[in-house]
NUSE-151202 format. One line per field, with one value per atom (N, C-alpha, C): residue in one letter; atom name; x, y, z. Coordinates in Angstrom, 2 decimals. Layout:
<sites>
res = c(A:...) .
atom = c(CA:...) .
east = c(X:...) .
north = c(Y:...) .
up = c(Z:...) .
</sites>
This chain:
<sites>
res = c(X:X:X:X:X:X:X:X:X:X:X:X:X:X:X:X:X:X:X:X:X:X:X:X:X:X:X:X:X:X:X:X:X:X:X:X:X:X:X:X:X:X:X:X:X:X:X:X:X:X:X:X:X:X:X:X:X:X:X:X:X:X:X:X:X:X:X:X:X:X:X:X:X:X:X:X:X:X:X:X:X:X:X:X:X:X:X:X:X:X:X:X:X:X:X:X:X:X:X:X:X:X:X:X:X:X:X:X:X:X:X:X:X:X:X:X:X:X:X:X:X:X:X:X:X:X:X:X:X:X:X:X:X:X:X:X:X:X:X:X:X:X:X:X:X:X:X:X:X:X:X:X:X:X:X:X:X:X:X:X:X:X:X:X:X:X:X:X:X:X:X:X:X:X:X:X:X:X:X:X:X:X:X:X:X:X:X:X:X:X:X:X:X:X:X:X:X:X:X:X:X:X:X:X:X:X:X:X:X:X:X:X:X:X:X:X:X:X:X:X:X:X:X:X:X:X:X:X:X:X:X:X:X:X:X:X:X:X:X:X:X:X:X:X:X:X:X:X:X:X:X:X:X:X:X:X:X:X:X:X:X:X:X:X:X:X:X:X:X:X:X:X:X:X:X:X:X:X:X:X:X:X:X:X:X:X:X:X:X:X:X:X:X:X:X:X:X:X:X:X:X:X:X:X:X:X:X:X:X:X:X:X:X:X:X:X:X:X:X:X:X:X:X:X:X:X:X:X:X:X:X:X:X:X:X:X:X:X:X:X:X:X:X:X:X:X:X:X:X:X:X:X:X:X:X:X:X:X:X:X:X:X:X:X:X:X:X:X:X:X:X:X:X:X:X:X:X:X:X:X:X:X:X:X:X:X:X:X:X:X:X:X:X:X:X:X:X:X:X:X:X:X:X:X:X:X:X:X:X:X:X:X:X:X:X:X:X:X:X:X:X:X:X) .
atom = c(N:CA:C:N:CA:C:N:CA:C:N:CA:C:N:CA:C:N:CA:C:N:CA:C:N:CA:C:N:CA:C:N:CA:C:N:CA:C:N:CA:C:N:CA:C:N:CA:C:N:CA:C:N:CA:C:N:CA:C:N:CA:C:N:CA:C:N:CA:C:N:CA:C:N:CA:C:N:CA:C:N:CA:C:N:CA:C:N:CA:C:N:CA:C:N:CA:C:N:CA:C:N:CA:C:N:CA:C:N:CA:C:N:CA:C:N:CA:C:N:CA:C:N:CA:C:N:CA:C:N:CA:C:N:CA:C:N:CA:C:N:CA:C:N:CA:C:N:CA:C:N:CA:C:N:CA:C:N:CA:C:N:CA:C:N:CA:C:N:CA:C:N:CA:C:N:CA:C:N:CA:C:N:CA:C:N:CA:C:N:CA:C:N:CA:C:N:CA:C:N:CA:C:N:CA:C:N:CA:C:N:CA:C:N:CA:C:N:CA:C:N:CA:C:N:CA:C:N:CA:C:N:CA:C:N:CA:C:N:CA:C:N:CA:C:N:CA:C:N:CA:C:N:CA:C:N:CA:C:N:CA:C:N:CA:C:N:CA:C:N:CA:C:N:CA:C:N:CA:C:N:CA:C:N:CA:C:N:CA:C:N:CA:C:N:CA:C:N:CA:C:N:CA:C:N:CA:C:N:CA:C:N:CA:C:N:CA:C:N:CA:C:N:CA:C:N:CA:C:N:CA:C:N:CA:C:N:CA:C:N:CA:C:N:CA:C:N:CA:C:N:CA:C:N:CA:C:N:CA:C:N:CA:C:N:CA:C:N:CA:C:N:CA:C:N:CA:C:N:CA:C:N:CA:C:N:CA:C:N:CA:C:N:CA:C:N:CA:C:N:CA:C:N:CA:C:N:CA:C:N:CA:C:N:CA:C:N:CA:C:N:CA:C:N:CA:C:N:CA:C:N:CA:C:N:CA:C:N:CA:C:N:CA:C:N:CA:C:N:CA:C:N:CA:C:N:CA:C:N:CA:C:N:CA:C:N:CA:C:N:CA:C:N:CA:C:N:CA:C:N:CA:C:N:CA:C:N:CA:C:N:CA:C) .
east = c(10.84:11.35:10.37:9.95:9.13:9.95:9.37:9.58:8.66:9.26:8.64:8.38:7.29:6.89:6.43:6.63:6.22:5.31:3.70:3.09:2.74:3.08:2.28:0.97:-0.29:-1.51:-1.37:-1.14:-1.26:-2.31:-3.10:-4.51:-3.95:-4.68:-4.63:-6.22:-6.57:-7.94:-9.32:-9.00:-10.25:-9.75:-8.76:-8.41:-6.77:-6.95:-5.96:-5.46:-3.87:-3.20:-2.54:-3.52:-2.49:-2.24:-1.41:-0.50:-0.97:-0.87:-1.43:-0.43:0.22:1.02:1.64:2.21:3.17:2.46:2.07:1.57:2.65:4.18:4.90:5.17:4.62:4.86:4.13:3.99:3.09:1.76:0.54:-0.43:-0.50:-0.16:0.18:-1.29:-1.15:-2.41:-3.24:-3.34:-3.59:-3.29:-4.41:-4.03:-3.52:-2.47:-2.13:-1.69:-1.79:-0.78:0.78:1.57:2.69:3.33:4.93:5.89:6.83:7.01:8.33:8.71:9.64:10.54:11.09:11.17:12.55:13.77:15.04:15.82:16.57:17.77:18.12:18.86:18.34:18.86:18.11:16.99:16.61:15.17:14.53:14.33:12.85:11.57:10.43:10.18:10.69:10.43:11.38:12.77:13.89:13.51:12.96:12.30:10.89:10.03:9.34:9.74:11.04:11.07:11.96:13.08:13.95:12.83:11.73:11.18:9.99:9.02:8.42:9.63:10.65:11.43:11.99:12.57:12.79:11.78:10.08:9.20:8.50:7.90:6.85:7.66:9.21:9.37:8.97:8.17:7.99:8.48:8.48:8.96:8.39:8.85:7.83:8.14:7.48:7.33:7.01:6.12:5.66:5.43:6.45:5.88:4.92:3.83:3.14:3.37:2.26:2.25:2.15:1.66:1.44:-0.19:-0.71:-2.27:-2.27:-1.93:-2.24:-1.30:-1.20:-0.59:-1.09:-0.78:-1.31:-0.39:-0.48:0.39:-0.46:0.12:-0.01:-0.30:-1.25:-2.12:-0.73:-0.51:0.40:1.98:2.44:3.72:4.20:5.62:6.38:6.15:5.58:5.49:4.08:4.84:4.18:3.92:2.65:2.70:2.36:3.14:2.81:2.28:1.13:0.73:0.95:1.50:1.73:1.03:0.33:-0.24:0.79:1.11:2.18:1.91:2.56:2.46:3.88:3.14:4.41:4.29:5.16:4.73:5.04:4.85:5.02:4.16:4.17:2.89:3.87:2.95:3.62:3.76:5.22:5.18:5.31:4.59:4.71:6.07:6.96:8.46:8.43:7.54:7.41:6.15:5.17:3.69:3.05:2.31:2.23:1.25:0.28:-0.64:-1.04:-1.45:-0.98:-2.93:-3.42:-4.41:-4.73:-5.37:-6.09:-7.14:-7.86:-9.18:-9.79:-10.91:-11.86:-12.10:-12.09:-12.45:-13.86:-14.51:-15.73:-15.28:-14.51:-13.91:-12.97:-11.93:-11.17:-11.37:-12.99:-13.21:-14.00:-14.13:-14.59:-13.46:-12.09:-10.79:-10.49:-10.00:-9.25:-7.92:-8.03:-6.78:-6.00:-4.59:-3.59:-4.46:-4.80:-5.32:-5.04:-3.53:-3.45:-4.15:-4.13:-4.55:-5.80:-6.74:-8.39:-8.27:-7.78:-8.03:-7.64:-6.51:-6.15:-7.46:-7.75:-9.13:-10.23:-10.77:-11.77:-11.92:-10.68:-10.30:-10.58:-9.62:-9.96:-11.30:-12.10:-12.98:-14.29:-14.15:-15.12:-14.06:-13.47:-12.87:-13.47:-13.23:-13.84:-15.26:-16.16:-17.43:-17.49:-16.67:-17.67:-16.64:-16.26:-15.70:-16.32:-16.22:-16.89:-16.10:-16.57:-15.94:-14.91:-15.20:-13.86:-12.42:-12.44:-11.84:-10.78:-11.85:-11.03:-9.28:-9.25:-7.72:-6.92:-5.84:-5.50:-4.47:-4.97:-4.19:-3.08:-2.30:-1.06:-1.41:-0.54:-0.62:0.14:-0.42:0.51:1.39:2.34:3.29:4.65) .
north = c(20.67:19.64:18.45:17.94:16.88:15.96:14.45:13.28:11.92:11.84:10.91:9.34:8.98:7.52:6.67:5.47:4.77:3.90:3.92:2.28:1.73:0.34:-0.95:-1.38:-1.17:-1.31:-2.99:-3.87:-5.31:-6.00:-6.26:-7.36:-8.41:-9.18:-10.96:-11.84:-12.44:-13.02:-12.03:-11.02:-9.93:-8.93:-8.95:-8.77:-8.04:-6.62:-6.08:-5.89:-6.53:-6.44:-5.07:-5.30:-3.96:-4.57:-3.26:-3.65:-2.72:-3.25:-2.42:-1.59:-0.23:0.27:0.08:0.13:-0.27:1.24:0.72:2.27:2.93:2.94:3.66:4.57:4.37:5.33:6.37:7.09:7.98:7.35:7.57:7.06:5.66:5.42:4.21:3.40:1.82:1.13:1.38:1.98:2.32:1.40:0.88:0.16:1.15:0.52:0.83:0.05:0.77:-0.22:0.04:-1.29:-1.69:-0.59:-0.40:0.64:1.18:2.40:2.95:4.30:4.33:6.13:5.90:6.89:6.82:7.22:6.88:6.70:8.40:8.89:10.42:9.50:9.90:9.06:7.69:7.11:5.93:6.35:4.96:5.26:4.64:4.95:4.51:3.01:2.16:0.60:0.32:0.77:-0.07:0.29:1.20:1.37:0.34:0.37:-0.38:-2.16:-2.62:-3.90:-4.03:-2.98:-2.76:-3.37:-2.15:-2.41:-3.53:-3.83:-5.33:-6.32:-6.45:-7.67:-7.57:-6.43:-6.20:-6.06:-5.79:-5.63:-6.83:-7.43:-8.47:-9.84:-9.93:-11.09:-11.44:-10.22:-10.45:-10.23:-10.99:-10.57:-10.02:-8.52:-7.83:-8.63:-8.54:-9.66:-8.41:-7.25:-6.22:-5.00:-3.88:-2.65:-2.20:-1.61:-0.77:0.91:1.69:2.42:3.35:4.58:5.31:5.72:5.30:5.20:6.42:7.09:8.23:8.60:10.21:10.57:11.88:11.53:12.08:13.20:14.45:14.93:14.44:13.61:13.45:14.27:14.96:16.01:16.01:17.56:17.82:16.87:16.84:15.90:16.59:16.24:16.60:14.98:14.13:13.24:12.88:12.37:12.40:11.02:10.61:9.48:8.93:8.26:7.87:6.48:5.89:4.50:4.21:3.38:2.46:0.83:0.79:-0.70:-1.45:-2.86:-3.44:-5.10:-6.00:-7.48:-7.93:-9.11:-10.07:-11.18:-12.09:-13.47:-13.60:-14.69:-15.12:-14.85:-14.98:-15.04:-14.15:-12.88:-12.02:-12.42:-12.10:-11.99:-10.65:-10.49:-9.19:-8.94:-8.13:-7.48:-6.84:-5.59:-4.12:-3.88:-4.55:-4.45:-5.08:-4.81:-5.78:-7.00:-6.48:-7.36:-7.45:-8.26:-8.02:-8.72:-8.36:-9.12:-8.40:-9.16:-9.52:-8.98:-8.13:-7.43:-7.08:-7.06:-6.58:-5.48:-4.29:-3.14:-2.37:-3.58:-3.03:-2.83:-3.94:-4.25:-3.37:-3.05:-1.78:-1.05:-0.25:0.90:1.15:-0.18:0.23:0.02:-0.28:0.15:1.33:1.48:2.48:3.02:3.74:3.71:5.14:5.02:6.29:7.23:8.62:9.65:9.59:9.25:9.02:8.32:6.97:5.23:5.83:6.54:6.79:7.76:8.61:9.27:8.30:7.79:6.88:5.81:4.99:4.49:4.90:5.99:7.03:6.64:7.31:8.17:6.60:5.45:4.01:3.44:3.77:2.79:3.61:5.04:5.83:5.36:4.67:4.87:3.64:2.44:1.15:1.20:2.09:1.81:1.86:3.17:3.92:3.17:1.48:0.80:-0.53:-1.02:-2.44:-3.18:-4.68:-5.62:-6.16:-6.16:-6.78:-5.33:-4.27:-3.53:-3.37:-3.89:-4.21:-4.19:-3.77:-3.26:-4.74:-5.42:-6.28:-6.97:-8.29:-8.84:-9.84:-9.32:-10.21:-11.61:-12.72:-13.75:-14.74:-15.57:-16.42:-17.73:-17.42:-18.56:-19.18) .
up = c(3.71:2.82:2.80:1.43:1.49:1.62:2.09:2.35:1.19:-0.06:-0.57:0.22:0.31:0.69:-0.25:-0.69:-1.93:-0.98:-1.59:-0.72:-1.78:-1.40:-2.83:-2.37:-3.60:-3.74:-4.63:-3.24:-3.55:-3.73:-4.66:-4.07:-5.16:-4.28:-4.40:-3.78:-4.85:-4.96:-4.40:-5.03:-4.36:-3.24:-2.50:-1.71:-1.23:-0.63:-0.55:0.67:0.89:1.87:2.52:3.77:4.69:6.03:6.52:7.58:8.57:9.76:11.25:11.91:11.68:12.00:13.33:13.91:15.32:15.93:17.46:18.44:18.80:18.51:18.71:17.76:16.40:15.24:14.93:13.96:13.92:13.19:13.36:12.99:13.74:15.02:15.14:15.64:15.06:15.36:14.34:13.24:12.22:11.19:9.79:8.82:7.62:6.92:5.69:4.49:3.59:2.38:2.63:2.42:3.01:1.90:2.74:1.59:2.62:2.18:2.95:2.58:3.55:2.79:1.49:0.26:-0.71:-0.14:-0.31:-0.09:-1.11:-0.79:-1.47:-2.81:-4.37:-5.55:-5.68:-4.76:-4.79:-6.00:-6.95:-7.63:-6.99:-7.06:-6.49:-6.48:-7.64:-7.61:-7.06:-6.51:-5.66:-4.21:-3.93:-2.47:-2.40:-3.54:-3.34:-2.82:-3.64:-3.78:-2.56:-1.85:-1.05:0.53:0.32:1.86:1.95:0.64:0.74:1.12:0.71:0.90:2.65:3.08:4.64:5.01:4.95:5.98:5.78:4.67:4.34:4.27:3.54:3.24:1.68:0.79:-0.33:-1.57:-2.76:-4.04:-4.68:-4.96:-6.02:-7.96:-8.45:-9.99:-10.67:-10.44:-11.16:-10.45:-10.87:-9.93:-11.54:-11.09:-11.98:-11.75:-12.26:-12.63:-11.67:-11.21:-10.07:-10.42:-8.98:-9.16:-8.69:-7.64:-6.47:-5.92:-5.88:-4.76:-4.02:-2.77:-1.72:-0.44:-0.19:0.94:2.20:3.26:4.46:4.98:5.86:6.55:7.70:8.14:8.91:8.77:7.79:8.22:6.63:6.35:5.14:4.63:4.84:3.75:2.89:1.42:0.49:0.17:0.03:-0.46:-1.70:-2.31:-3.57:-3.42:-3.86:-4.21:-5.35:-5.61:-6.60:-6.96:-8.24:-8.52:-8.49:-6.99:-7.19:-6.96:-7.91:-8.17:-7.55:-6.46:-5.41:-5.70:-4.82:-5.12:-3.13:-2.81:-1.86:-0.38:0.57:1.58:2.88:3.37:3.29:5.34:5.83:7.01:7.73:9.23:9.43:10.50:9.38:10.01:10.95:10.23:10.39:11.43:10.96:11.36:12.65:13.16:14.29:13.71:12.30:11.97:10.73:9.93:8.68:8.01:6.90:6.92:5.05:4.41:3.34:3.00:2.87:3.50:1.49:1.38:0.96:0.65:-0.22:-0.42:0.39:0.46:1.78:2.70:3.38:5.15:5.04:4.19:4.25:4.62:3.88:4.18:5.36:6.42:7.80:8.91:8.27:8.76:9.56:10.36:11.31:10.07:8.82:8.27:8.04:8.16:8.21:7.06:7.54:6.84:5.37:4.96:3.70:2.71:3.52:2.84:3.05:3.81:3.71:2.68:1.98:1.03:-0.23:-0.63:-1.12:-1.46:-0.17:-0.79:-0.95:-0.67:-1.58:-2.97:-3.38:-4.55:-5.39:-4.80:-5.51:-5.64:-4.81:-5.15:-5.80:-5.84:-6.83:-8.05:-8.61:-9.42:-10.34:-9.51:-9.84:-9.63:-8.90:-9.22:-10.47:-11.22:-12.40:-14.16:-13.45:-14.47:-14.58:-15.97:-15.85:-15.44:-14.71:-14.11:-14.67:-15.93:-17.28:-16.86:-16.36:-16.16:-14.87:-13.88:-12.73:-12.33:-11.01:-10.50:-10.86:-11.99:-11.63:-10.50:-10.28:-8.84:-9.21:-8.02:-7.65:-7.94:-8.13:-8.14:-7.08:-6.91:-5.46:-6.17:-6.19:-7.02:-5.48) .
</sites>
């Protein structure tokens, strides 16, 4: 039986927020993009807005579209990323550490097998677009 996971692909001023998984979990100590389980009947943007608001403290303003999805190597979960717009400054619930990072500094991240395929797949994506094209970002209100 699969396990849908929704994660939000947040950036704000250049910069995309992940979270340092807890060493008691699986992948633990590990960075990712923030999100969660779906829920059985839950619809991907109410899990999205359900677990930013219990893990981060944040308001989602815009779920987008579905950028990627990915099966988790050895596990029944699936992860879906989603392009997602918050407002507010995010605290860590869930996470032990929470940080802002760079699409470079990302990718010299320690990150859950998923989120490293996940950012692959993203940033061959944005090389081969013009700058006027770019992933758009969250706003801080």
């Amino acid at each position: 039986m699969s396990i849908r996971v929704i994660a939000a692909v947040i950036r704000r001023d250049g910069a995309f927020l992940l979270g340092r998984r807890p060493t008691n979990k699986r992948h633990g100590g590990m960075w990712e993009f923030p999100g969660g389980k779906v829920k059985p009947g839950e619809k991907p943007e109410t899990t999205a807005r359900r677990e930013l608001t219990e893990e981060l403290e944040l308001d989602v303003t815009n779920f987008g579209s579905l950028l990627y999805k990915v099966q988790d190597q050895d596990s029944p979960f699936i992860i879906e990323f989603y392009q997602t717009e918050v407002t507010g400054d995010p605290v860590p619930r869930e996470h032990t550490e929470l940080a802002w990072l760079s699409s470079d500094k990302v990718a010299t991240m320690a990150l859950a097998p998923a989120d490293r395929t996940f950012l692959s797949w993203l940033m061959s994506k944005d090389a081969n677009k013009p700058s006027s094209e770019s992933y758009q970002e969250s706003e801080r209100r």
